[in-house]
N, CA, C and O atoms as CSV, one atom per row, in Angstrom:
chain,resi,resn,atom,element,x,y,z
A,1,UNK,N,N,-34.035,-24.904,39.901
A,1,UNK,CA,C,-34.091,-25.911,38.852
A,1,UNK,C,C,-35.541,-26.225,38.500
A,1,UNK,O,O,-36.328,-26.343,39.438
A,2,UNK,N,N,-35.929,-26.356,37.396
A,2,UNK,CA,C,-37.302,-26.921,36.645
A,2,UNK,C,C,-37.063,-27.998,36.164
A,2,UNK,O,O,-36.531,-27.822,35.068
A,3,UNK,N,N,-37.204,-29.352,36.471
A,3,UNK,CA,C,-37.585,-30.174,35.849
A,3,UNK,C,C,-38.864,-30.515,34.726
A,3,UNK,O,O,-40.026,-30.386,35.112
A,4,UNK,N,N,-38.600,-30.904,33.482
A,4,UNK,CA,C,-39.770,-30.496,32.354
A,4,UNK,C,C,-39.972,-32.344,31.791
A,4,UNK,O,O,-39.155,-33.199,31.448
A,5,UNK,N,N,-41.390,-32.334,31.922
A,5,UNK,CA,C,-41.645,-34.178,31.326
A,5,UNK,C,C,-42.524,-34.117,30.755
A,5,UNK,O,O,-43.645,-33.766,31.121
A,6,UNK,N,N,-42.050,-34.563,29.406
A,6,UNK,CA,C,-43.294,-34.516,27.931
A,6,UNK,C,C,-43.728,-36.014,27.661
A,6,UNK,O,O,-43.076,-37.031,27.894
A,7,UNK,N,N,-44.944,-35.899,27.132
A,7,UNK,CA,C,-45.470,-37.230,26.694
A,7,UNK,C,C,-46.525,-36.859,25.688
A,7,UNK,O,O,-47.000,-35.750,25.444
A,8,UNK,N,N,-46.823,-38.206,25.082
A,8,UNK,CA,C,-47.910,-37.710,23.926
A,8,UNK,C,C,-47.832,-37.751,22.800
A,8,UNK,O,O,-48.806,-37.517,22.085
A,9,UNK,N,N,-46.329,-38.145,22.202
A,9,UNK,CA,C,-45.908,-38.252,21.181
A,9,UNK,C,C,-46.276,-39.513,20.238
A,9,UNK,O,O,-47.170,-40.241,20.671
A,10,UNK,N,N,-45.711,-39.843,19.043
A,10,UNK,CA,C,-46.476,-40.859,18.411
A,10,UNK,C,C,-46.188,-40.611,17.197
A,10,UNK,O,O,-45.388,-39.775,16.775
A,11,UNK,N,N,-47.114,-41.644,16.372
A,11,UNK,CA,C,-47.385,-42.030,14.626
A,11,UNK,C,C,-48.452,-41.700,14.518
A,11,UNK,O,O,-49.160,-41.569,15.516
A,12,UNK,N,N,-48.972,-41.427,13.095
A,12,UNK,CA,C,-50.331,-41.215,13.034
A,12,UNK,C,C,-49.958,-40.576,11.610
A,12,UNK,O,O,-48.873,-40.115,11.255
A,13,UNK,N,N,-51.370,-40.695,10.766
A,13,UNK,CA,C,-51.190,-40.300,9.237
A,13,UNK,C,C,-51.818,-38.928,9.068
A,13,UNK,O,O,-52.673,-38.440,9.806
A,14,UNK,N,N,-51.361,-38.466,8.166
A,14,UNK,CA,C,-51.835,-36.839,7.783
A,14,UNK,C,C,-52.877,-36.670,8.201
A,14,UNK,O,O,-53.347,-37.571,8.897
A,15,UNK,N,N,-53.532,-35.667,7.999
A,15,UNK,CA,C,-54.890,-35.262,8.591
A,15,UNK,C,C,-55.188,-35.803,9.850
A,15,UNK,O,O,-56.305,-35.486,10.258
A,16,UNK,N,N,-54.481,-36.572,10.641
A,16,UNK,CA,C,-54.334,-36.949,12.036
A,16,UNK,C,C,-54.757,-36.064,13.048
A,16,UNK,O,O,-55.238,-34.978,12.724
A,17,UNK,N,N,-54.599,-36.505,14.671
A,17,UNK,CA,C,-54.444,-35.864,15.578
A,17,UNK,C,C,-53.474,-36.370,16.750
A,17,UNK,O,O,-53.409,-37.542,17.121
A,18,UNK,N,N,-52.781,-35.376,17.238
A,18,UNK,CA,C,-51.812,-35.542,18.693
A,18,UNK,C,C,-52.033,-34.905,19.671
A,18,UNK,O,O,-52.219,-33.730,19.353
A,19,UNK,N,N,-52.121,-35.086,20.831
A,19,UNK,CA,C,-51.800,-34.357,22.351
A,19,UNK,C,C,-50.599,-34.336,22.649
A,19,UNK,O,O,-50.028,-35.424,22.570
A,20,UNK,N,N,-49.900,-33.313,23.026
A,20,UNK,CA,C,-48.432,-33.220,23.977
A,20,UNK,C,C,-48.775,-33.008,24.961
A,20,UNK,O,O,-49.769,-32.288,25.056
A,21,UNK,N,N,-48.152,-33.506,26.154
A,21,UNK,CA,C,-48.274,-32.932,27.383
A,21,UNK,C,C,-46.841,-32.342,28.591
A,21,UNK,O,O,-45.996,-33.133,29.011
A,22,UNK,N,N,-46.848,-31.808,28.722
A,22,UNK,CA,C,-45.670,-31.239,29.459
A,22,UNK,C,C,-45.690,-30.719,30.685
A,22,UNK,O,O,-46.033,-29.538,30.736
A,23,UNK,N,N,-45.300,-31.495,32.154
A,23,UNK,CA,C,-45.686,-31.116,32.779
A,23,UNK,C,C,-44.280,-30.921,33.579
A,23,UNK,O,O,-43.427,-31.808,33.606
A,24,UNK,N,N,-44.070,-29.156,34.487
A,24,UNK,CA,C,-42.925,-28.791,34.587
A,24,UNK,C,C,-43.445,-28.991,36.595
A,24,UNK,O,O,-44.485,-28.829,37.234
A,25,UNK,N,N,-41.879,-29.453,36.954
A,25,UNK,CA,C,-41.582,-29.796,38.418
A,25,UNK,C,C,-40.529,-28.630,39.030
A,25,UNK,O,O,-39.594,-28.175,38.372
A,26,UNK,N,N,-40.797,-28.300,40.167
A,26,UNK,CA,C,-39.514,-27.821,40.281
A,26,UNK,C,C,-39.714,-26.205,40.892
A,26,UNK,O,O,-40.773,-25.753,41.328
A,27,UNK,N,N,-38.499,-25.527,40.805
A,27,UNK,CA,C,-38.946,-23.814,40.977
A,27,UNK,C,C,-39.854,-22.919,39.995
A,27,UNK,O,O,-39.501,-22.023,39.228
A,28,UNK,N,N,-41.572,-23.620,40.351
A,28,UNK,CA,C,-41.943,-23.297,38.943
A,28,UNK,C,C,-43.314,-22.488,39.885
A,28,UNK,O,O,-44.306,-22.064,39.292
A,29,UNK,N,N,-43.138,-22.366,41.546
A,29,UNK,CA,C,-44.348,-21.337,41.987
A,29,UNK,C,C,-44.072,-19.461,41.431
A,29,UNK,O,O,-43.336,-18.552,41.814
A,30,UNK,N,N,-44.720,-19.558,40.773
A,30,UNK,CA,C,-44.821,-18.059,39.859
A,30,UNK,C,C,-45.542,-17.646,39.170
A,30,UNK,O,O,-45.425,-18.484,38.276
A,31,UNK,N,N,-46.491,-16.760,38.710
A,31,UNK,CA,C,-47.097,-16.539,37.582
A,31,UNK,C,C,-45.695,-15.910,36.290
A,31,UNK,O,O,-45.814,-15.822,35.068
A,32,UNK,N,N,-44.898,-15.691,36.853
A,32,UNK,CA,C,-44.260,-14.514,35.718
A,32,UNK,C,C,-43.398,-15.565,34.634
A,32,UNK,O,O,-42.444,-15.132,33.987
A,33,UNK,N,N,-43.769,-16.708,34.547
A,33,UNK,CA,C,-43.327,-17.512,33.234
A,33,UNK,C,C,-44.040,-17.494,32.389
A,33,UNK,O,O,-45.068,-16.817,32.365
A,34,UNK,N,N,-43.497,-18.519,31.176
A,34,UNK,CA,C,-44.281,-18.816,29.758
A,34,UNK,C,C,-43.806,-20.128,29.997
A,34,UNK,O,O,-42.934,-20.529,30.769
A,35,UNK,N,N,-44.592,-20.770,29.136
A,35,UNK,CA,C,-43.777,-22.214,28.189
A,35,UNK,C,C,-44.317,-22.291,27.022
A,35,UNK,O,O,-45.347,-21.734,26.643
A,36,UNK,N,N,-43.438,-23.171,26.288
A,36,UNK,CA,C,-43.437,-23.302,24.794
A,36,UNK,C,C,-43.392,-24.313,24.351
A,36,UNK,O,O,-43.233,-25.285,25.088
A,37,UNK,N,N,-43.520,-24.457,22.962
A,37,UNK,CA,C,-42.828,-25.953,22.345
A,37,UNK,C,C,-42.091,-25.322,21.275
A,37,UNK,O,O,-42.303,-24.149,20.965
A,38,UNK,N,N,-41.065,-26.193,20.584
A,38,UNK,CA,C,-40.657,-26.377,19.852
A,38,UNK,C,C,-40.201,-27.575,18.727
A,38,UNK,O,O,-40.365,-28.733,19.109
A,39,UNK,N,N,-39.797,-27.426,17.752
A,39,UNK,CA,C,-39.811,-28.738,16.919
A,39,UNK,C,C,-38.397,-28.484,16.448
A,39,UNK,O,O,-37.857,-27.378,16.398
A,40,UNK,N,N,-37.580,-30.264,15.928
A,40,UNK,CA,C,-36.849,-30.280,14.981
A,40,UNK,C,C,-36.604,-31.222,14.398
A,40,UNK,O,O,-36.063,-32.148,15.002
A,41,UNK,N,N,-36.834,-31.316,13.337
A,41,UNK,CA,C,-36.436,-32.013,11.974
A,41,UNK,C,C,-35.507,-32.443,11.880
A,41,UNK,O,O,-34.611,-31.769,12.388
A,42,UNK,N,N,-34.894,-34.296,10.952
A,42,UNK,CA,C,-33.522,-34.375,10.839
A,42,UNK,C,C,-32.747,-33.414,10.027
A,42,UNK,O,O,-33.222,-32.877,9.026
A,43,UNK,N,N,-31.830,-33.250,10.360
A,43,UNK,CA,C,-31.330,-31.949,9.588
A,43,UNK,C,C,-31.463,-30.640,9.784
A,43,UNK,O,O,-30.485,-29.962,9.469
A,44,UNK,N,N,-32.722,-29.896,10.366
A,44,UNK,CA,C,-32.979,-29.048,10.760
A,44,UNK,C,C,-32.255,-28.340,11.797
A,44,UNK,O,O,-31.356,-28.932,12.395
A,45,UNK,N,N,-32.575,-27.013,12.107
A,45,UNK,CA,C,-32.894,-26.576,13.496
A,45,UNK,C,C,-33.599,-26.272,14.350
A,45,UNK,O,O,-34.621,-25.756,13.897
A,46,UNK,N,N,-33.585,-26.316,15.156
A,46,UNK,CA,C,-34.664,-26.346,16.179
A,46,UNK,C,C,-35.488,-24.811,15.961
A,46,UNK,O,O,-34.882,-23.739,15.980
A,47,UNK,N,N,-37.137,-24.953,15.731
A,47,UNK,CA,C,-37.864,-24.452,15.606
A,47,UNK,C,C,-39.027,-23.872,16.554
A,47,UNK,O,O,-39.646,-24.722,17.193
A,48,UNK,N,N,-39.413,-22.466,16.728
A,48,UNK,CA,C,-40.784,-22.417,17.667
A,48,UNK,C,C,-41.714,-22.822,16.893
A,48,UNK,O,O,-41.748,-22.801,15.663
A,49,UNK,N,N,-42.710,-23.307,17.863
A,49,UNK,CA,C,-43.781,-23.896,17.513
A,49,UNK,C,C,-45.354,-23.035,18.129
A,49,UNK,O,O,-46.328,-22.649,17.482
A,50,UNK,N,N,-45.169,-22.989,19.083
A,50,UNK,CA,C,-46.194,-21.893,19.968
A,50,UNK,C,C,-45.435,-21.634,21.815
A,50,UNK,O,O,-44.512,-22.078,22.497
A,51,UNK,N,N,-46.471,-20.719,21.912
A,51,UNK,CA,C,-45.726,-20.323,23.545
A,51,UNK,C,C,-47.054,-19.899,23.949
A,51,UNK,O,O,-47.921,-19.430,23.211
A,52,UNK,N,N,-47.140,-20.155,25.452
A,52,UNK,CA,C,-48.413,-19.770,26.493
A,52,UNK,C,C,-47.997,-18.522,27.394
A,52,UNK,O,O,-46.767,-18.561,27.389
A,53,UNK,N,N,-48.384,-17.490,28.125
A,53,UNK,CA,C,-47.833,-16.843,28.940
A,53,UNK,C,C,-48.670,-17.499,30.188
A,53,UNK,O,O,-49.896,-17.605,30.188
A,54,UNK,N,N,-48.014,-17.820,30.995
A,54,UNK,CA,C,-48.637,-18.487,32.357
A,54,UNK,C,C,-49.527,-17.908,32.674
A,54,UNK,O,O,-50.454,-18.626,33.050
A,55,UNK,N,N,-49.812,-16.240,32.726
A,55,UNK,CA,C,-50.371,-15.808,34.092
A,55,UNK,C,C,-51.522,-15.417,33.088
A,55,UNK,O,O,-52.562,-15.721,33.671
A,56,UNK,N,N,-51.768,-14.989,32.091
A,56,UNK,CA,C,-52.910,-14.431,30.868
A,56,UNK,C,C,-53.621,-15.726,29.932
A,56,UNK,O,O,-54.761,-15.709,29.468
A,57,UNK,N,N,-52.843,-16.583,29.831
A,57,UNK,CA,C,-52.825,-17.622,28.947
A,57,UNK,C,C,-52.650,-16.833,27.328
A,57,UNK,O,O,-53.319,-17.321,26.417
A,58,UNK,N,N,-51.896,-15.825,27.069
A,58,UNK,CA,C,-51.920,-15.144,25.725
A,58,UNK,C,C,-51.002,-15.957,25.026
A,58,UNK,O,O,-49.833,-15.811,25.385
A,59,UNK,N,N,-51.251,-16.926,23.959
A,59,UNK,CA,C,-50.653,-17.182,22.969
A,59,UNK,C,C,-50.547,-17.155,21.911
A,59,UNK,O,O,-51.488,-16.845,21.181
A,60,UNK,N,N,-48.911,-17.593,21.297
A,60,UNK,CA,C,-48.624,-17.162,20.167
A,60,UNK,C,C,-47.853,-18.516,19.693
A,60,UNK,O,O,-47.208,-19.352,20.325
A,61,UNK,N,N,-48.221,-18.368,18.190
A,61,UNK,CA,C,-47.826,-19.235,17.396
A,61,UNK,C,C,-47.238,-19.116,15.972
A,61,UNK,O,O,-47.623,-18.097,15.400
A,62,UNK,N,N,-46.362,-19.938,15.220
A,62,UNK,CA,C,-45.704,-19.733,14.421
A,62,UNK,C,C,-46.862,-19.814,13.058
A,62,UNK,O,O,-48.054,-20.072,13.226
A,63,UNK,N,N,-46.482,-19.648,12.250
A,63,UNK,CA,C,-47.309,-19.094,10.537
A,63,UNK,C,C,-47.944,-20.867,10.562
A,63,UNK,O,O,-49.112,-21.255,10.569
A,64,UNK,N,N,-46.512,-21.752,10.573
A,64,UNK,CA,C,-46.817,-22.819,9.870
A,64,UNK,C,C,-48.103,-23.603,10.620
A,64,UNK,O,O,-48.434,-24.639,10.044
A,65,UNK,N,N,-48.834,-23.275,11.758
A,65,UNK,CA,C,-48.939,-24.214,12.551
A,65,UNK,C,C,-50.313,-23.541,13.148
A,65,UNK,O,O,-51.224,-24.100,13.757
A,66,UNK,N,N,-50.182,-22.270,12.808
A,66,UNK,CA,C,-51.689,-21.146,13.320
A,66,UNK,C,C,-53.465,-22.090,12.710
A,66,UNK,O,O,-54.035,-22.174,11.622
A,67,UNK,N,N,-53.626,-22.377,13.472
A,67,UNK,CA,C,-55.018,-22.724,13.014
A,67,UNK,C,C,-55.295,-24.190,13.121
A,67,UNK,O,O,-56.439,-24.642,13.169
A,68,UNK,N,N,-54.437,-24.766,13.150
A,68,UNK,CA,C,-54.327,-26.360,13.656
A,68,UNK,C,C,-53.724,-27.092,14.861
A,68,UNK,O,O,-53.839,-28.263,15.221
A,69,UNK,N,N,-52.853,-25.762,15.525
A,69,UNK,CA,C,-52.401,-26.531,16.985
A,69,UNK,C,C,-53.035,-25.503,17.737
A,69,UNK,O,O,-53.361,-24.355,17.432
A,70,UNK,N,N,-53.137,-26.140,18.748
A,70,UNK,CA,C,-53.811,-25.263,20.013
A,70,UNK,C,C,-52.491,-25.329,21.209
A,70,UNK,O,O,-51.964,-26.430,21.367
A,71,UNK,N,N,-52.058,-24.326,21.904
A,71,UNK,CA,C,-51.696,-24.677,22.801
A,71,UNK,C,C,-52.353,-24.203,24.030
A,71,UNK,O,O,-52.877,-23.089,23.992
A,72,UNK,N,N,-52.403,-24.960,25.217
A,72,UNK,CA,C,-53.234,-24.115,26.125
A,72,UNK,C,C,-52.357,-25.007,27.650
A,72,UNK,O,O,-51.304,-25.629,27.506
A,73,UNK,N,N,-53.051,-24.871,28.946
A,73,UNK,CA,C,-52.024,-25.053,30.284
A,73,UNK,C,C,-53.392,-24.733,31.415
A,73,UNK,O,O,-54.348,-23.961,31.492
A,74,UNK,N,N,-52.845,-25.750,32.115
A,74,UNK,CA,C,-53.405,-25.815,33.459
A,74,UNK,C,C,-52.896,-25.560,34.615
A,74,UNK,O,O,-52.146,-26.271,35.283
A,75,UNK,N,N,-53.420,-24.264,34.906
A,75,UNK,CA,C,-52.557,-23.873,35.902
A,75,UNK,C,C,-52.124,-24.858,37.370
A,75,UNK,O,O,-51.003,-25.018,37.853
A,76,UNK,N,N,-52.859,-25.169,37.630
A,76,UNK,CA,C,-53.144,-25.935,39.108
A,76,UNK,C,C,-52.330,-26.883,38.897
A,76,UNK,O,O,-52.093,-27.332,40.018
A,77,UNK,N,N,-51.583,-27.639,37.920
A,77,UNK,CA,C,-50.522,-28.778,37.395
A,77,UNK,C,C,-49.702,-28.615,36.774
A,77,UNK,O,O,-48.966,-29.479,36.296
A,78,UNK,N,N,-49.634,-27.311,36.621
A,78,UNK,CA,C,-47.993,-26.455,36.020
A,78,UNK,C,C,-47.850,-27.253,34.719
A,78,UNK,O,O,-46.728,-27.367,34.226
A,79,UNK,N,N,-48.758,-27.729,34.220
A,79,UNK,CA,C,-48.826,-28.550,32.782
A,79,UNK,C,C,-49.567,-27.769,31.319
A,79,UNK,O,O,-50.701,-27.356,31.076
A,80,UNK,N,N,-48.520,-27.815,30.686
A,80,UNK,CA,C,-49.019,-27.112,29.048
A,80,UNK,C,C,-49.405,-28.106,28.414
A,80,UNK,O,O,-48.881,-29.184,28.697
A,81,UNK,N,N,-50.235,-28.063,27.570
A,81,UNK,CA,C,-50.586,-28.875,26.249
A,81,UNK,C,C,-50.480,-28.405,25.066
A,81,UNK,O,O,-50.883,-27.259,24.864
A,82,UNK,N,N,-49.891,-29.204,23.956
A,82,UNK,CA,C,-49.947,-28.415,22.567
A,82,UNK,C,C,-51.434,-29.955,21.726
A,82,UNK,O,O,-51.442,-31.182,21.636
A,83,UNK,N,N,-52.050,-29.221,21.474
A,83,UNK,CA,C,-53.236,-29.841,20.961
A,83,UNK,C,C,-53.167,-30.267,19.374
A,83,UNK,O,O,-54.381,-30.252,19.173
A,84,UNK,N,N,-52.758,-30.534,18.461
A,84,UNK,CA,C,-51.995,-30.988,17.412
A,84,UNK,C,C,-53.204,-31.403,16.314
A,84,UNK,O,O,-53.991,-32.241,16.755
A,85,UNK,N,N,-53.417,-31.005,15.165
A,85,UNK,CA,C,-54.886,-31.559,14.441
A,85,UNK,C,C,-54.380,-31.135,12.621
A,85,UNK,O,O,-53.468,-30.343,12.383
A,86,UNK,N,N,-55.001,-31.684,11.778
A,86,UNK,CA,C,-54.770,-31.401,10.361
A,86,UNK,C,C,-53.311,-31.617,10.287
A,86,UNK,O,O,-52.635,-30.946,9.507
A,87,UNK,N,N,-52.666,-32.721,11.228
A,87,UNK,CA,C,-51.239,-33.135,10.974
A,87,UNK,C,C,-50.501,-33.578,9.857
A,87,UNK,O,O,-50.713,-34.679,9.349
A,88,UNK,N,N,-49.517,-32.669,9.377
A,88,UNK,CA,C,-48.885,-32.436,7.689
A,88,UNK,C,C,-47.655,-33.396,8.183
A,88,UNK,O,O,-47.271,-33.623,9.330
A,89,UNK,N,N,-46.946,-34.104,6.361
A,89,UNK,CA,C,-45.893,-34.973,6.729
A,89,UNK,C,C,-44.712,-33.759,7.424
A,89,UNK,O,O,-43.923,-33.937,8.351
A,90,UNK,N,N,-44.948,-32.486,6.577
A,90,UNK,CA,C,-43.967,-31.646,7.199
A,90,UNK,C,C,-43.797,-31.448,8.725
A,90,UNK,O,O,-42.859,-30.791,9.178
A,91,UNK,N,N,-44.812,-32.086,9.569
A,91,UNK,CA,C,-44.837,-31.361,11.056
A,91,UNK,C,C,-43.481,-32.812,11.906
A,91,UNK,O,O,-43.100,-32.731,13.074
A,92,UNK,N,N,-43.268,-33.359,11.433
A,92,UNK,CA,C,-42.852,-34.874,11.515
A,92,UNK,C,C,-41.370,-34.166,12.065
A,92,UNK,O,O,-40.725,-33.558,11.211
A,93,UNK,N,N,-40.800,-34.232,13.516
A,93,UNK,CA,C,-39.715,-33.873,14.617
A,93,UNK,C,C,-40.315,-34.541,15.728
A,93,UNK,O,O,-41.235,-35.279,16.082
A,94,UNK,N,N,-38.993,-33.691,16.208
A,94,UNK,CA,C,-39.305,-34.592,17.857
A,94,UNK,C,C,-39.506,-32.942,17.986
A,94,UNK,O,O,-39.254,-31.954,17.297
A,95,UNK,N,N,-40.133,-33.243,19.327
A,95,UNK,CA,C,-41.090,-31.589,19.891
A,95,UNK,C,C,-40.604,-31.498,21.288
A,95,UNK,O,O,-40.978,-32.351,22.093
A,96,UNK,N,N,-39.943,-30.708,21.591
A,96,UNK,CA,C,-39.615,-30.186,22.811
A,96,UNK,C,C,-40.529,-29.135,23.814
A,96,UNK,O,O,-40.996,-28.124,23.288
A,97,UNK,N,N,-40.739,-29.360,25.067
A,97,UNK,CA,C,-41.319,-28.248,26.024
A,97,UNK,C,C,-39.942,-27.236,26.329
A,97,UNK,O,O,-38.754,-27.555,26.311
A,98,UNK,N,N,-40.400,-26.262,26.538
A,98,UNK,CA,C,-39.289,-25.028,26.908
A,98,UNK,C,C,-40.022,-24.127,28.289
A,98,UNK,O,O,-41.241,-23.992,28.395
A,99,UNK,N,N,-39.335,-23.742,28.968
A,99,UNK,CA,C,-40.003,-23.013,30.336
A,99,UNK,C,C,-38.573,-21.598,29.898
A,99,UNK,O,O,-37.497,-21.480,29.312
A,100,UNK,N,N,-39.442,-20.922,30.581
A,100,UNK,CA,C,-38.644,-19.463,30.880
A,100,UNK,C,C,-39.322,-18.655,31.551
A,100,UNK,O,O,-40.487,-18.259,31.498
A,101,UNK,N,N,-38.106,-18.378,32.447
A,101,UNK,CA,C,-38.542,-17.500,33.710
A,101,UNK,C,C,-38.959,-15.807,33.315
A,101,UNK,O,O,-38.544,-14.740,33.767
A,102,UNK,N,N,-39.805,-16.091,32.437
A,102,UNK,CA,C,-40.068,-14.577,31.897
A,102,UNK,C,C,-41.181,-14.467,31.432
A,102,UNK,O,O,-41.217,-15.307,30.533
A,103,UNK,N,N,-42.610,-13.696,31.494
A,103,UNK,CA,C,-43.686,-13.714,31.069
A,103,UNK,C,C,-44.323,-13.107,30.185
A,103,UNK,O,O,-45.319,-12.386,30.229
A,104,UNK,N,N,-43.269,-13.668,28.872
A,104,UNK,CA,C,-42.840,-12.708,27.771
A,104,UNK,C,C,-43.060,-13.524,26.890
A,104,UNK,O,O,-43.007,-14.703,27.240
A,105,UNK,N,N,-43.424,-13.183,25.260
A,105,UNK,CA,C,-43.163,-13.530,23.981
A,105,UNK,C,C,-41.236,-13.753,23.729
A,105,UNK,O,O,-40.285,-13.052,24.072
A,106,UNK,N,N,-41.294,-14.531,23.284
A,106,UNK,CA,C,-39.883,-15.056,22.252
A,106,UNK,C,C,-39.801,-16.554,21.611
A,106,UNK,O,O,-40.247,-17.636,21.993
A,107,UNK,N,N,-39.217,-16.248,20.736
A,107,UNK,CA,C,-39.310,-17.349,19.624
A,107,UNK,C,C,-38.281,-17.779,19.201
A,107,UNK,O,O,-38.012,-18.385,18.164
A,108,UNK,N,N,-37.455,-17.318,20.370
A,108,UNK,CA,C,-35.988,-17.893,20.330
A,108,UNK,C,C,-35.415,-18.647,21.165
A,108,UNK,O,O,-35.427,-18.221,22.320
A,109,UNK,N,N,-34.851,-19.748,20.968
A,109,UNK,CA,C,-34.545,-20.890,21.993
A,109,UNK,C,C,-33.649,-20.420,22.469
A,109,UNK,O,O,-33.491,-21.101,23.482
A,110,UNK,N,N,-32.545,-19.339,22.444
A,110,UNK,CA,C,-31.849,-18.979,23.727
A,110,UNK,C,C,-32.743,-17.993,24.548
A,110,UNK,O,O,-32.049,-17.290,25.282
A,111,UNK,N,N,-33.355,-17.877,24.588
A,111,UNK,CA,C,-34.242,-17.305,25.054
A,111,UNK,C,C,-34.665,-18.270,26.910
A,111,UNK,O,O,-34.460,-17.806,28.032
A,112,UNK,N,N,-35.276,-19.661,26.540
A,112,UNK,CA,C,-35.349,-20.289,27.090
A,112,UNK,C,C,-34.495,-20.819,28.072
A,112,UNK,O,O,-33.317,-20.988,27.759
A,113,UNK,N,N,-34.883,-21.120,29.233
A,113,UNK,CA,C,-34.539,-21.726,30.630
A,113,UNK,C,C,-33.947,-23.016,30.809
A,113,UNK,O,O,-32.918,-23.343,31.401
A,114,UNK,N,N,-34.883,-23.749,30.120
A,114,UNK,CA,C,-34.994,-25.260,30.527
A,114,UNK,C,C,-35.972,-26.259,29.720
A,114,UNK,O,O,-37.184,-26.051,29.668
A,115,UNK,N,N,-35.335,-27.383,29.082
A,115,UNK,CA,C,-35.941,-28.096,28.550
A,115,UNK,C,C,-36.607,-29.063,28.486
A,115,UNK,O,O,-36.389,-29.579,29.583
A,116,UNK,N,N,-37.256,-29.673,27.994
A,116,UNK,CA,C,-37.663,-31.365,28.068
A,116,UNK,C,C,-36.166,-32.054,27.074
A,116,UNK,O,O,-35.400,-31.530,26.265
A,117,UNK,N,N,-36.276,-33.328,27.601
A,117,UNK,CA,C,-36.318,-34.425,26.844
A,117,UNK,C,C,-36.796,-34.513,25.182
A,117,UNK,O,O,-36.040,-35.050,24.372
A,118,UNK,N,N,-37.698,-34.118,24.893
A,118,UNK,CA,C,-38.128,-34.630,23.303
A,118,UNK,C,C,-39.072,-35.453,23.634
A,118,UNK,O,O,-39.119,-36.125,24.664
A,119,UNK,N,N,-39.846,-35.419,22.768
A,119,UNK,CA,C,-41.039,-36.348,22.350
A,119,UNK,C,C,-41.291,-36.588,20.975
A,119,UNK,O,O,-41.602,-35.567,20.361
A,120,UNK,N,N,-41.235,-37.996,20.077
A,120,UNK,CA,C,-41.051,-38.014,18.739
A,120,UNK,C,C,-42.779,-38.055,18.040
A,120,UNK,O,O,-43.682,-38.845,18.316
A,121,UNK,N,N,-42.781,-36.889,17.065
A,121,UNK,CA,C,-44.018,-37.080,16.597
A,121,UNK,C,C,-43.523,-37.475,14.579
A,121,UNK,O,O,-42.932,-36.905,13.663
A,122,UNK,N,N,-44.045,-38.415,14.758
A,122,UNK,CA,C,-44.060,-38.810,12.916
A,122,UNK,C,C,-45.381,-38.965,12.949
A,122,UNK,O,O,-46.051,-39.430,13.871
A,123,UNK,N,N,-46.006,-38.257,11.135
A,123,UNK,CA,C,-47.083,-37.838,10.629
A,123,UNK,C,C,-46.502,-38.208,8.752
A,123,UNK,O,O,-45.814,-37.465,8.052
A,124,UNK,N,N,-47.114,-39.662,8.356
A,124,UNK,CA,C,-47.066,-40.411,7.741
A,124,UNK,C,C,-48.433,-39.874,6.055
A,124,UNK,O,O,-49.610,-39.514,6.071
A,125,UNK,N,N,-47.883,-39.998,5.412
A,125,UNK,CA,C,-48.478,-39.586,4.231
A,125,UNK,C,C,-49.393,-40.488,3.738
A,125,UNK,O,O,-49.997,-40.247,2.693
């Protein structure tokens, strides 16, 4: 079991900035994971947002979001960060952490292991 706990979330107006933080508990001694975030919108579906590979730190990120979020992770605290900047009303969901026992690219939430909770980010015009 992985337990996953996000924080960091918030208000804040366009051109803003956010920190996420996600820090995973649990059967998580390994290099051979990733974690991720994801977003969703009312109405929406749940969306990737970026992913870390644990053991390289190689990440990848979606079109909408390349150049203004950072994601990056500390190994020693099994904790990811998604670094959040030039915040659009469009980025406005709650943002989920994702773990998977695989030290792989995917951008698909079945893909994923185990989740957070949510963290609500609104980005106000």
């Amino acid at each position: 079991q992985v337990q996953l706990v996000e924080s960091g979330g918030g208000a804040v107006q366009a051109g803003g900035s956010l920190r996420l933080s996600c820090a995973a508990s649990g059967r998580t001694v390994s290099s051979s994971y990733s974690m991720g975030w994801f977003r969703q919108a009312p109405g929406k579906e749940r969306e990737f947002v970026a992913v870390i590979m644990w053991s390289d730190r190689e990440a990848y990120y979606d079109d909408s979001v390349k150049g203004r979020f950072t994601i990056s992770r500390d190994y020693a605290k099994n904790t990811v960060f998604l670094q959040m900047t030039s915040l659009k009303p469009e980025d406005t969901a709650v943002y989920y952490c994702a773990f998977r026992f695989l030290n792989a690219f995917s951008n698909h939430t079945g893909s994923y292991n185990y989740w957070g909770q949510g963290t609500q980010v609104t980005v106000s015009s």
